[in-house]
MIDOSE-1310 file (N, C-alpha, C; in nm, 2 decimals, decimal comma, always signed):
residues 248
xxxx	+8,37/+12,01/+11,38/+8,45/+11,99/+11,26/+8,46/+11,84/+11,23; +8,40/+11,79/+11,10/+8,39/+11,67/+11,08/+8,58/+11,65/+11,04; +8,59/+11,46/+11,11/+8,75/+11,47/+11,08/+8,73/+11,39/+10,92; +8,85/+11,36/+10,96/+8,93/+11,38/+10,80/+8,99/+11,17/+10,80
xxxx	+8,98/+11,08/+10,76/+9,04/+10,98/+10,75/+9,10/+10,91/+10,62; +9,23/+10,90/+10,64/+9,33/+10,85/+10,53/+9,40/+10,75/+10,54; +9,43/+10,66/+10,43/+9,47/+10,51/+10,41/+9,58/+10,57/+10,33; +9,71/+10,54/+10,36/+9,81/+10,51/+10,24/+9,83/+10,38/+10,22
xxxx	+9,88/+10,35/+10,08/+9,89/+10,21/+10,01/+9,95/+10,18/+9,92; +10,04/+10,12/+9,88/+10,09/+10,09/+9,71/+9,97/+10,05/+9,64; +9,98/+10,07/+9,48/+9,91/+10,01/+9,46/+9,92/+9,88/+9,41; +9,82/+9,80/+9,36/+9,82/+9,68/+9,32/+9,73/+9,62/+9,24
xxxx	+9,79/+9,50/+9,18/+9,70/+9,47/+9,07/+9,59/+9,42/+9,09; +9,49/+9,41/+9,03/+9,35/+9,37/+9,09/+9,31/+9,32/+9,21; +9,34/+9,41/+9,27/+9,34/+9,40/+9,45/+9,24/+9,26/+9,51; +9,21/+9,22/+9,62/+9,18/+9,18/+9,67/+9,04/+9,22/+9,74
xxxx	+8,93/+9,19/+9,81/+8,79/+9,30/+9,86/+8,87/+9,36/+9,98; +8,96/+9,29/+10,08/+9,03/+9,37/+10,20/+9,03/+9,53/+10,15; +9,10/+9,51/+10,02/+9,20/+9,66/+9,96/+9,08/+9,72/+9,94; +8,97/+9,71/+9,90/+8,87/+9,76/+9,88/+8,77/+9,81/+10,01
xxxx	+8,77/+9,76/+10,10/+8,73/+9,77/+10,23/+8,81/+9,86/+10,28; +8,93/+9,88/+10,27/+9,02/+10,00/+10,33/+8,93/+10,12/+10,27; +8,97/+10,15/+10,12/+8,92/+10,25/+10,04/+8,78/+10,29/+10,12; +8,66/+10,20/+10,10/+8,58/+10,25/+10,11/+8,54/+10,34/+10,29
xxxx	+8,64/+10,24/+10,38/+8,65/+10,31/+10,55/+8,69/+10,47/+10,52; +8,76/+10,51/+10,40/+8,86/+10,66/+10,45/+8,75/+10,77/+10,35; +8,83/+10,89/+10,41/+8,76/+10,99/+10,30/+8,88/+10,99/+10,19; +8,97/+10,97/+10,22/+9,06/+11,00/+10,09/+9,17/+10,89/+10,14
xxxx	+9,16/+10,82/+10,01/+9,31/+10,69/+9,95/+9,44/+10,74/+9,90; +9,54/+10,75/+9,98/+9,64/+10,79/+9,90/+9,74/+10,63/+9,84; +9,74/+10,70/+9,73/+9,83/+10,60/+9,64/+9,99/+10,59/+9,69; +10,06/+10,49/+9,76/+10,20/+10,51/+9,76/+10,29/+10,46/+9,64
xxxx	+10,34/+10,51/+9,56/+10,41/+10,45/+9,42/+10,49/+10,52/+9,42; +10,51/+10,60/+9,50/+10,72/+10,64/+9,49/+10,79/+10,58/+9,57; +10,77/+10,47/+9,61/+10,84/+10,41/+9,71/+10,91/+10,30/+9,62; +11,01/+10,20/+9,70/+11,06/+10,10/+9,61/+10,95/+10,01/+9,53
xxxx	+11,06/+9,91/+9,43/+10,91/+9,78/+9,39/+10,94/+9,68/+9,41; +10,88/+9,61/+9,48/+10,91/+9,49/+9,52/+10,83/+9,38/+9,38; +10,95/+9,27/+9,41/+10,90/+9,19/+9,32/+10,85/+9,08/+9,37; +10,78/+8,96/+9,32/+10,71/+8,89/+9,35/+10,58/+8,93/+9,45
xxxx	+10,55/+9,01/+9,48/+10,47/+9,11/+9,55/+10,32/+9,16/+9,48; +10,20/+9,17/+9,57/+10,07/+9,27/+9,50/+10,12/+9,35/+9,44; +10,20/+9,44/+9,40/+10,21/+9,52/+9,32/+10,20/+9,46/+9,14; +10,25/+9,39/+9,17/+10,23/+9,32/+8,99/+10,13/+9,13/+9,01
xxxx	+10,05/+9,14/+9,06/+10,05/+9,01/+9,06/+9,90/+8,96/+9,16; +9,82/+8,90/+9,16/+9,72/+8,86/+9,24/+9,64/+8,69/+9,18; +9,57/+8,69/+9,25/+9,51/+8,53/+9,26/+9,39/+8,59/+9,22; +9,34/+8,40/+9,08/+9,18/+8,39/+9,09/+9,18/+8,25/+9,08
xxxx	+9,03/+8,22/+9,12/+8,99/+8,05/+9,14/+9,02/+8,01/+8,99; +9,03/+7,95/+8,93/+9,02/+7,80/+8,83/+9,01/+7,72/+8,87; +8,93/+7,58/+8,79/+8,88/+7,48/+8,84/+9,01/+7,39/+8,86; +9,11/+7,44/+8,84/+9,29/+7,36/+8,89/+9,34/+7,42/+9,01
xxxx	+9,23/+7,50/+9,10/+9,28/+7,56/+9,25/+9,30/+7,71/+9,21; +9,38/+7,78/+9,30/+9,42/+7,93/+9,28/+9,51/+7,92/+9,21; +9,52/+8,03/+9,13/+9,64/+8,06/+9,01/+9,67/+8,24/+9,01; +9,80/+8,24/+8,97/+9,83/+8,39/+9,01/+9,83/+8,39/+8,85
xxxx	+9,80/+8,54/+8,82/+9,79/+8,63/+8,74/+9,92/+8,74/+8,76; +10,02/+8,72/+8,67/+10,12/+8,76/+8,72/+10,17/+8,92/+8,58; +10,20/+9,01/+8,59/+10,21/+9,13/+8,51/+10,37/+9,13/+8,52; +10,41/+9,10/+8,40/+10,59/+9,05/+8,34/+10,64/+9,23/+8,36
xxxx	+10,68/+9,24/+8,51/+10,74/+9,40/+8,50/+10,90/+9,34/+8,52; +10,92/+9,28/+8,50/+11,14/+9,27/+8,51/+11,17/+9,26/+8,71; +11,27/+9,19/+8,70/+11,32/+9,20/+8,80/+11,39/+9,27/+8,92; +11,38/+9,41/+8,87/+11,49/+9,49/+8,89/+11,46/+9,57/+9,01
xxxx	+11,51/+9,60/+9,11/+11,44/+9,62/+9,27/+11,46/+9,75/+9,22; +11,57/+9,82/+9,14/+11,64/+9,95/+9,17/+11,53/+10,05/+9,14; +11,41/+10,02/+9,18/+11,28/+10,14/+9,05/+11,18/+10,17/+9,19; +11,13/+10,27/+9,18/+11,03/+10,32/+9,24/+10,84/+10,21/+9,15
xxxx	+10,77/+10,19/+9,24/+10,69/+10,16/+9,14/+10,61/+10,23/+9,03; +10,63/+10,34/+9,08/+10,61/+10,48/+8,96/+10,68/+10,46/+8,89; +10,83/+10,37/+8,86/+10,91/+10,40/+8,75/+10,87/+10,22/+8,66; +10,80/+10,19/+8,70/+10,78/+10,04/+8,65/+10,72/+10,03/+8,50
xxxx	+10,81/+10,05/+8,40/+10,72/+10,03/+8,27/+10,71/+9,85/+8,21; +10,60/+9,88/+8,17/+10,54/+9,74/+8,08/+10,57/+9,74/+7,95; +10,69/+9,65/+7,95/+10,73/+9,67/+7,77/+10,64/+9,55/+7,70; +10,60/+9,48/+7,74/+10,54/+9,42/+7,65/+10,41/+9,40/+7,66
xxxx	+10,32/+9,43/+7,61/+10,13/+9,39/+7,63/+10,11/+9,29/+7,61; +10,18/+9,17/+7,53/+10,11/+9,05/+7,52/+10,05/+8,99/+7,64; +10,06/+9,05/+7,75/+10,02/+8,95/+7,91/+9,89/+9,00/+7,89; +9,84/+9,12/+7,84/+9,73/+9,21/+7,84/+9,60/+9,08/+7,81
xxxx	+9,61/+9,03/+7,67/+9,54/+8,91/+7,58/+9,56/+8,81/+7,66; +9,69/+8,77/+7,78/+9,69/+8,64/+7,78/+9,56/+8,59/+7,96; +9,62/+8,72/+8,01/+9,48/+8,76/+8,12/+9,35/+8,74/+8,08; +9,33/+8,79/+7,97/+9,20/+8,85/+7,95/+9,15/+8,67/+7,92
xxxx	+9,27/+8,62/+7,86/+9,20/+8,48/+7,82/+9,15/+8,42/+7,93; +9,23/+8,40/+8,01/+9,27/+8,35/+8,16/+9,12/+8,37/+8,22; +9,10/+8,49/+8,25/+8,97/+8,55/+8,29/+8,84/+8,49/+8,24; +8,85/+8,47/+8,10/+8,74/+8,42/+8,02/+8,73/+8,29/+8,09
xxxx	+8,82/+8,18/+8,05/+8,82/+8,03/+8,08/+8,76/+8,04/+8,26; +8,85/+8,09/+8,31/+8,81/+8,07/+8,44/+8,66/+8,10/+8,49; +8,57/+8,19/+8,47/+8,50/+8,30/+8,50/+8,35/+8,31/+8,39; +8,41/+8,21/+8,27/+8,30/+8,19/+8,21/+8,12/+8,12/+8,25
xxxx	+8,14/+8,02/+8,37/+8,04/+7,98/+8,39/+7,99/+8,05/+8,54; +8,04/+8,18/+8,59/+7,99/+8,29/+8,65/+7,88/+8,30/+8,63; +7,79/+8,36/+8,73/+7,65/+8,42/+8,68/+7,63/+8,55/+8,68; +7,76/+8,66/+8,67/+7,78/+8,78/+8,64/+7,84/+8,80/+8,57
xxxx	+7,96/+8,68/+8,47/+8,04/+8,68/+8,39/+8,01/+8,80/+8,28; +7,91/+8,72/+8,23/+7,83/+8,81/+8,13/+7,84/+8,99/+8,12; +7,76/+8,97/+8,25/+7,73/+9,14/+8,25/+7,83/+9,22/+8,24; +7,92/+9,20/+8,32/+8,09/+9,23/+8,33/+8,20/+9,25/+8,28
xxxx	+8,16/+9,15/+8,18/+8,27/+9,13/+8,10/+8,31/+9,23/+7,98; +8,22/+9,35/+7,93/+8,27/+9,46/+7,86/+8,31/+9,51/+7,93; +8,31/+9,58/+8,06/+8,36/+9,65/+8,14/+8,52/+9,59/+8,15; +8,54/+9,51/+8,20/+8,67/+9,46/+8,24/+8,75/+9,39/+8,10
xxxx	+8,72/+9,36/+7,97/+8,73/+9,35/+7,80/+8,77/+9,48/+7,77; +8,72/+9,62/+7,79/+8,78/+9,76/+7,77/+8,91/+9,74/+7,81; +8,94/+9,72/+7,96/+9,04/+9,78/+8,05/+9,16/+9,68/+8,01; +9,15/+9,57/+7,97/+9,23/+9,45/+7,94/+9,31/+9,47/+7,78
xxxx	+9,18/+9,48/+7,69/+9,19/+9,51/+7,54/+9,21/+9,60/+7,50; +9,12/+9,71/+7,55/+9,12/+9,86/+7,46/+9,19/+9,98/+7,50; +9,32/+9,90/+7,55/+9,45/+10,00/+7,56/+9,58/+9,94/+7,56; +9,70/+10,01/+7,56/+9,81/+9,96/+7,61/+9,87/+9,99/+7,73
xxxx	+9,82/+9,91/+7,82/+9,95/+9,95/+7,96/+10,05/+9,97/+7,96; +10,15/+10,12/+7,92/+10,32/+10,15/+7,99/+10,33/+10,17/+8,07; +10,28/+10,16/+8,21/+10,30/+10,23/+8,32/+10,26/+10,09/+8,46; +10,28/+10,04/+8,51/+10,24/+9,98/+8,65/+10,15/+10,02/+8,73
xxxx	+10,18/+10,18/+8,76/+10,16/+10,23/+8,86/+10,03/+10,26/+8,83; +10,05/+10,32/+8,67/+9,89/+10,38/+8,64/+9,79/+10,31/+8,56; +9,82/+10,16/+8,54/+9,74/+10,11/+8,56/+9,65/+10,01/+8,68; +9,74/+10,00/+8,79/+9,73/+9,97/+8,92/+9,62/+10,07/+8,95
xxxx	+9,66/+10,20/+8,90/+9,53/+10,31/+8,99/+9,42/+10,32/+8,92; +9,44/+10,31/+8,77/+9,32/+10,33/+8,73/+9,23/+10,25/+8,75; +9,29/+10,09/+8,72/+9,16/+9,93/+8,71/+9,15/+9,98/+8,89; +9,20/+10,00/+8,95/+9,14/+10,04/+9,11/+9,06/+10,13/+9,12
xxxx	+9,05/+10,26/+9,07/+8,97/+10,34/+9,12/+8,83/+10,33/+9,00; +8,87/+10,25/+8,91/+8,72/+10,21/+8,79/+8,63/+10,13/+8,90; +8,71/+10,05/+8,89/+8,64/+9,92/+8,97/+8,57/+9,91/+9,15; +8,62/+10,05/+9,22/+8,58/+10,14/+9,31/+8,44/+10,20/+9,28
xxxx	+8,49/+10,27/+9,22/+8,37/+10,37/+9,14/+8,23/+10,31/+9,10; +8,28/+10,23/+8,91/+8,18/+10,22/+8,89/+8,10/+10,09/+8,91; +8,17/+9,99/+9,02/+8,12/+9,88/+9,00/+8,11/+9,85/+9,18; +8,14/+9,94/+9,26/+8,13/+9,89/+9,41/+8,07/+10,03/+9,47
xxxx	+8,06/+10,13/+9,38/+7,96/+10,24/+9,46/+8,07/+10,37/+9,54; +8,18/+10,33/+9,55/+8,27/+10,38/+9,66/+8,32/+10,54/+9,60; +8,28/+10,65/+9,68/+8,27/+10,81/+9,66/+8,44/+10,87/+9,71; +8,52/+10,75/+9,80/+8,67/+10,80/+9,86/+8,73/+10,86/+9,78
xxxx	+8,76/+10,99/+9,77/+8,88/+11,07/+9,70/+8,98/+10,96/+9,70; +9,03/+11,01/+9,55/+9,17/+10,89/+9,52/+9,30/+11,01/+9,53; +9,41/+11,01/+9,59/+9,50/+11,13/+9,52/+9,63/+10,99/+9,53; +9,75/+11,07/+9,48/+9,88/+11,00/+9,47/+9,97/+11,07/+9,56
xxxx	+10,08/+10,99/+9,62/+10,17/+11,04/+9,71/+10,23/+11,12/+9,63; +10,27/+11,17/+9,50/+10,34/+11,23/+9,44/+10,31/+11,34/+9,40; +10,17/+11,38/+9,45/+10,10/+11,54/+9,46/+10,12/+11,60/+9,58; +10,18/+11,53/+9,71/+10,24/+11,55/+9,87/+10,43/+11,61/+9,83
xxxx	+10,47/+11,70/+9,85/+10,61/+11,72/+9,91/+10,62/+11,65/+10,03; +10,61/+11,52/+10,08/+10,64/+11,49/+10,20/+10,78/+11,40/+10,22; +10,82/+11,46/+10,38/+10,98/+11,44/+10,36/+10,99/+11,30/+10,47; +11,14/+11,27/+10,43/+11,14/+11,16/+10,60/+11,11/+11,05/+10,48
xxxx	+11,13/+10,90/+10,56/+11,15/+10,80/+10,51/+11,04/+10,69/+10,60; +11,02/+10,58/+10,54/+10,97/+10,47/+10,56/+10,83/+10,51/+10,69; +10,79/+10,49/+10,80/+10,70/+10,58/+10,89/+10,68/+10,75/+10,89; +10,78/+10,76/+10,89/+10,82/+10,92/+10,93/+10,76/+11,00/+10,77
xxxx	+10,75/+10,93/+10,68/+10,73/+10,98/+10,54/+10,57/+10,99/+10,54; +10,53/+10,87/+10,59/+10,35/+10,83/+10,60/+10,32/+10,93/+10,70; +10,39/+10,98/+10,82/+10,30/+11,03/+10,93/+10,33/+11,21/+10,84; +10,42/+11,21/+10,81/+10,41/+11,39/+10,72/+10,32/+11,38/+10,62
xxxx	+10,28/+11,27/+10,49/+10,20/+11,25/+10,41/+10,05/+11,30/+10,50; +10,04/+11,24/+10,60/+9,92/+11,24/+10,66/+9,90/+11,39/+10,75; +10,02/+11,44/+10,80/+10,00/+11,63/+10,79/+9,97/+11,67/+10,68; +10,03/+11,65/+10,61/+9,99/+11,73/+10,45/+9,88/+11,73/+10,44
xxxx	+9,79/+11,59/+10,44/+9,69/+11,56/+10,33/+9,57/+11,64/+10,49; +9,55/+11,67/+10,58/+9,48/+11,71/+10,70/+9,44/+11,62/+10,76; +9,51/+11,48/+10,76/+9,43/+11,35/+10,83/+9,40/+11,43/+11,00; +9,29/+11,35/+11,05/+9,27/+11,31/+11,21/+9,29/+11,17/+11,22
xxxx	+9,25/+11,07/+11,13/+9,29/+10,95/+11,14/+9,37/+10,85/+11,06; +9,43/+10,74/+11,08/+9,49/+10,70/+10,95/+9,43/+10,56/+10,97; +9,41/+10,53/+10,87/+9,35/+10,35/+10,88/+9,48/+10,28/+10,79; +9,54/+10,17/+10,87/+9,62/+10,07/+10,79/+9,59/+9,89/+10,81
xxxx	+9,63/+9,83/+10,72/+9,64/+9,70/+10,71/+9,70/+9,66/+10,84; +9,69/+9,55/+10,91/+9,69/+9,46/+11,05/+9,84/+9,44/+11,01; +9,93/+9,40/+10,93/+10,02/+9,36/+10,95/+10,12/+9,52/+10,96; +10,07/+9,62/+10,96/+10,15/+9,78/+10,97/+10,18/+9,74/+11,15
xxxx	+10,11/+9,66/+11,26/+10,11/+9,65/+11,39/+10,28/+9,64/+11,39; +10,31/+9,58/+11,30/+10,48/+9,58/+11,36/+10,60/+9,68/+11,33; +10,53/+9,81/+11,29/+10,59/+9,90/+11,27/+10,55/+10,01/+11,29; +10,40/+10,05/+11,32/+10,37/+10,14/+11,34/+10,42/+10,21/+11,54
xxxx	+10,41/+10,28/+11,54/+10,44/+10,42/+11,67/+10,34/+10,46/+11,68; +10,23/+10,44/+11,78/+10,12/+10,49/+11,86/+10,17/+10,63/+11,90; +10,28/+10,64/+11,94/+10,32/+10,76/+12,00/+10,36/+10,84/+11,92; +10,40/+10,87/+11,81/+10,43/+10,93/+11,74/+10,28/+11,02/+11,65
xxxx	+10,18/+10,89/+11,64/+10,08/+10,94/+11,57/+9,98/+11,03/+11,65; +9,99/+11,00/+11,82/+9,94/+11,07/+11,92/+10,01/+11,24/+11,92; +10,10/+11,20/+11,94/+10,17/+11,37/+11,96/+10,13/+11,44/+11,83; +10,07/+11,38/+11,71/+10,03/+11,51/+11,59/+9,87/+11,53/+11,62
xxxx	+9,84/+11,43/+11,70/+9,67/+11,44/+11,72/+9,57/+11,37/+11,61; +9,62/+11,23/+11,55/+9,58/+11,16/+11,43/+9,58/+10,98/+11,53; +9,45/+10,97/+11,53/+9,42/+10,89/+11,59/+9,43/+10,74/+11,48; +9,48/+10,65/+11,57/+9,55/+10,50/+11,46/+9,46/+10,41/+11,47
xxxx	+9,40/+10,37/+11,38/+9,31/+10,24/+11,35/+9,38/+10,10/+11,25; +9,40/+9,97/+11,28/+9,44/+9,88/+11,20/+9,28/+9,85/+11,16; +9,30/+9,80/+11,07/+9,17/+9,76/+10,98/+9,15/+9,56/+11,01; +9,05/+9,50/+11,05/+9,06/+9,31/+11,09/+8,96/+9,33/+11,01
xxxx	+9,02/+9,21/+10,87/+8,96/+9,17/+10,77/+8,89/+9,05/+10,83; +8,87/+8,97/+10,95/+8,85/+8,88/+11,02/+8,65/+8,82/+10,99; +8,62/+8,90/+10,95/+8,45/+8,90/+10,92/+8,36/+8,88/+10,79; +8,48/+8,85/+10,71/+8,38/+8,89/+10,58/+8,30/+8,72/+10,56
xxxx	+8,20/+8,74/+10,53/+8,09/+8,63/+10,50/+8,15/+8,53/+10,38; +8,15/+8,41/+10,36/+8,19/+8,34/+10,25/+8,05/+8,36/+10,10; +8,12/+8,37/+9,99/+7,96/+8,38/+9,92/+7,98/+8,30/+9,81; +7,88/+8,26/+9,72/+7,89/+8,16/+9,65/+7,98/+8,12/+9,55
xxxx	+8,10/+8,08/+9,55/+8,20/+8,09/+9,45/+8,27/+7,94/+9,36; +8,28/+7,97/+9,28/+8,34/+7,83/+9,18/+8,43/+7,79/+9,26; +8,43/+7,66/+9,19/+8,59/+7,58/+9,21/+8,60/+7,58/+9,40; +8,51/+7,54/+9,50/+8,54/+7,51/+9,60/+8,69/+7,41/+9,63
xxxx	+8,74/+7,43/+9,78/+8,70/+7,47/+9,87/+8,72/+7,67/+9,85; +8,63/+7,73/+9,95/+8,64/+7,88/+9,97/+8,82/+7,89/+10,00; +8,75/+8,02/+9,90/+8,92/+8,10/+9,96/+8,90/+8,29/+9,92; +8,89/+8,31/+10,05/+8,90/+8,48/+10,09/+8,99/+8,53/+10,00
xxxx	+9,10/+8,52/+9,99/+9,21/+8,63/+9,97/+9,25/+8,60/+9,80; +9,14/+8,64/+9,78/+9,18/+8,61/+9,57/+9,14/+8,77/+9,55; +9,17/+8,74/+9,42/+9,12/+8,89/+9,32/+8,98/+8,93/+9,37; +8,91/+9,08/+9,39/+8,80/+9,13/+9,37/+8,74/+9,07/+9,26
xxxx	+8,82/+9,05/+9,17/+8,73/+9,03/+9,03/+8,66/+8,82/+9,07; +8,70/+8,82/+9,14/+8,61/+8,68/+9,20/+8,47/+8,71/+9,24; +8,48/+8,76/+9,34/+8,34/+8,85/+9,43/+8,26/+8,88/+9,33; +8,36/+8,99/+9,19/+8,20/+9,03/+9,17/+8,19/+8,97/+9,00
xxxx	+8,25/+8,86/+8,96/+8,19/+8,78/+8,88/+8,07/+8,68/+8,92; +8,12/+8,68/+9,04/+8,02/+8,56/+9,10/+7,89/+8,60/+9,19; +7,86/+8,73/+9,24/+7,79/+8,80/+9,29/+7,71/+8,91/+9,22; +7,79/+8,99/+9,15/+7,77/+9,05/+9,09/+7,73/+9,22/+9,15
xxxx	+7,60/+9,24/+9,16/+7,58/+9,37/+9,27/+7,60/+9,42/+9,40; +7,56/+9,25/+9,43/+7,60/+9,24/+9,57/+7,70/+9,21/+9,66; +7,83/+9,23/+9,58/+7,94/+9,24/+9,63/+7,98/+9,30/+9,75; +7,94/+9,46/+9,75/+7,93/+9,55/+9,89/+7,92/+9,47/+9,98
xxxx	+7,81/+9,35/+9,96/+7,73/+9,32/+10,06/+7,84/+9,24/+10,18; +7,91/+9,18/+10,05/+8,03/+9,08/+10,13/+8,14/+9,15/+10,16; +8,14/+9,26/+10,15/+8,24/+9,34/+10,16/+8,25/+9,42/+10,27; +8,14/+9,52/+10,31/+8,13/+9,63/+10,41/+8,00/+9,61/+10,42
xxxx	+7,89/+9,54/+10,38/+7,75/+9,57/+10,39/+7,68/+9,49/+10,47; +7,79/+9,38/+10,49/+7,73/+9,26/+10,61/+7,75/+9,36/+10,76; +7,82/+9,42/+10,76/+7,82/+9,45/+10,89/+7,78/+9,62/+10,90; +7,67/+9,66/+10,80/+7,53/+9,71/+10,82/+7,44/+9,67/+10,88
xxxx	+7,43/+9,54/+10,81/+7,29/+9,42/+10,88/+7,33/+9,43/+10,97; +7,45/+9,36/+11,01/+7,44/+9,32/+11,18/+7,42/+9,46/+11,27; +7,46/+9,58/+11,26/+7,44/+9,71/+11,35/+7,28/+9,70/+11,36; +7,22/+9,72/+11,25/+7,08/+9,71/+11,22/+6,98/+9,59/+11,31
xxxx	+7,05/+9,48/+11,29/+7,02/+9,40/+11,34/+6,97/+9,40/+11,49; +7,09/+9,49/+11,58/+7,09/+9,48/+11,72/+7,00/+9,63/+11,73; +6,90/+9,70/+11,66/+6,83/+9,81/+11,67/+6,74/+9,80/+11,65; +6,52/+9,89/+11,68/+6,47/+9,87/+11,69/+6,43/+9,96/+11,51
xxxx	+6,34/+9,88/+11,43/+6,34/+9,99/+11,32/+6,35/+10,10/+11,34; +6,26/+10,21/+11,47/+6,30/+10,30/+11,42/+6,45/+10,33/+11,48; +6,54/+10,26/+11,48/+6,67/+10,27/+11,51/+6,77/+10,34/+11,64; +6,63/+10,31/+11,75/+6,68/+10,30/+11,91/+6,74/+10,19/+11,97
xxxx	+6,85/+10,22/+12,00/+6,88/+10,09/+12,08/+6,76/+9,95/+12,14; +6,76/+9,84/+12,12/+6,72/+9,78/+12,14/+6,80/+9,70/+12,32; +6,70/+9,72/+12,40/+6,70/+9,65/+12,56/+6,70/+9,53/+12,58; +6,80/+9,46/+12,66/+6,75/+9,25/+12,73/+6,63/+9,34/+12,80
């Protein structure tokens, strides 16, 4: 019986390649958005290079802690145009800019965001899909009846959904229960973002932890590569073509 592997996560705004690397490790991404919202937080907000250093891109949802991020509406679009500018100036002398830029000009322009949550999922699972290749079932915590609070909520999510494994972000190390996840028979993996390759990007010095939409303005196809695909080569690397272990 082939197993089953699941990531829960809030979502967030134009994530980072890490958040993308999770997705593509699991068979199915579950979205966490009934949980609280934190502000100043990924949930509304992420980094891109300009030639003035990193600058956050920030989505005007109110201050108000009392909301689940499911309940997060966007009353106003003007931020929609003022991004998209942002994006342009910065991102213009990209050598993928070009190709890109209807794609991500739809999702900016050719709607209105009310929602946080659902637009958190959608620019995530577009930009999954049609621009990194990635096949992970997407579902939402809010298709789960799952009970119990803060851990205890994630490890029934993960009965529900049939996990054997759950993959999470390196900083879950200070909360997660080995033992707890043992006694259901779902084996625990942290995910070490520790490897990814630097690749050619504006506005030096490097910096890993910006928006996706850096990677693949400036890459463009080969974003995977910097992502999950470098450490194809290297497996590859230590094997003989026809793909027997290679001997000292």
């Amino acid at each position: 019986m082939n197993g089953h592997k699941v990531a829960i996560i809030q979502s967030s705004y134009i994530p980072w390649k890490g958040y993308f690397d999770i997705i593509h490790d699991v068979d199915e991404f579950i979205f966490l958005d009934d949980v609280q919202f934190t502000t100043r937080d990924w949930r509304s907000r992420n980094r891109i290079k300009t030639a003035g250093g990193t600058h956050w891109l920030t989505v005007p949802a109110g201050a108000n802690r009392s909301r689940l991020i499911s309940e997060v509406a966007l009353d106003d679009p003007s931020w929609q145009e003022k991004h998209w500018k942002t994006l342009c100036h910065s991102y213009s002398r990209a050598p993928f800019f070009r190709q890109y830029a209807p794609f991500f000009e739809e999702l900016y322009l050719g709607q209105i965001w009310a929602s946080l949550s659902t637009m958190n999922q959608l620019m995530t699972q577009r930009i999954a899909r049609e621009l990194l290749g990635i096949r992970t079932v997407f579902t939402d915590s809010r298709n789960y009846v799952a009970q119990g609070a803060k851990l205890d909520r994630i490890i029934d999510l993960l009965r529900l959904s049939g996990a054997t494994s759950y993959l999470s972000g390196p900083l879950a190390a200070d909360y997660l229960e080995p033992r707890k996840f043992a006694t259901l028979g779902i084996g625990l993996q942290l995910k070490d973002y520790s490897d990814y390759p630097e690749y050619p990007q504006l506005y030096p010095p490097f910096e890993h932890t910006v928006s996706v939409l850096d990677l693949i303005f400036n890459v463009g196809p080969q974003a995977p590569e910097y992502i999950w695909g470098h450490r194809c080569k290297a497996m590859n690397s230590d094997r003989h073509p026809t793909g027997t272990p290679s001997y000292p």
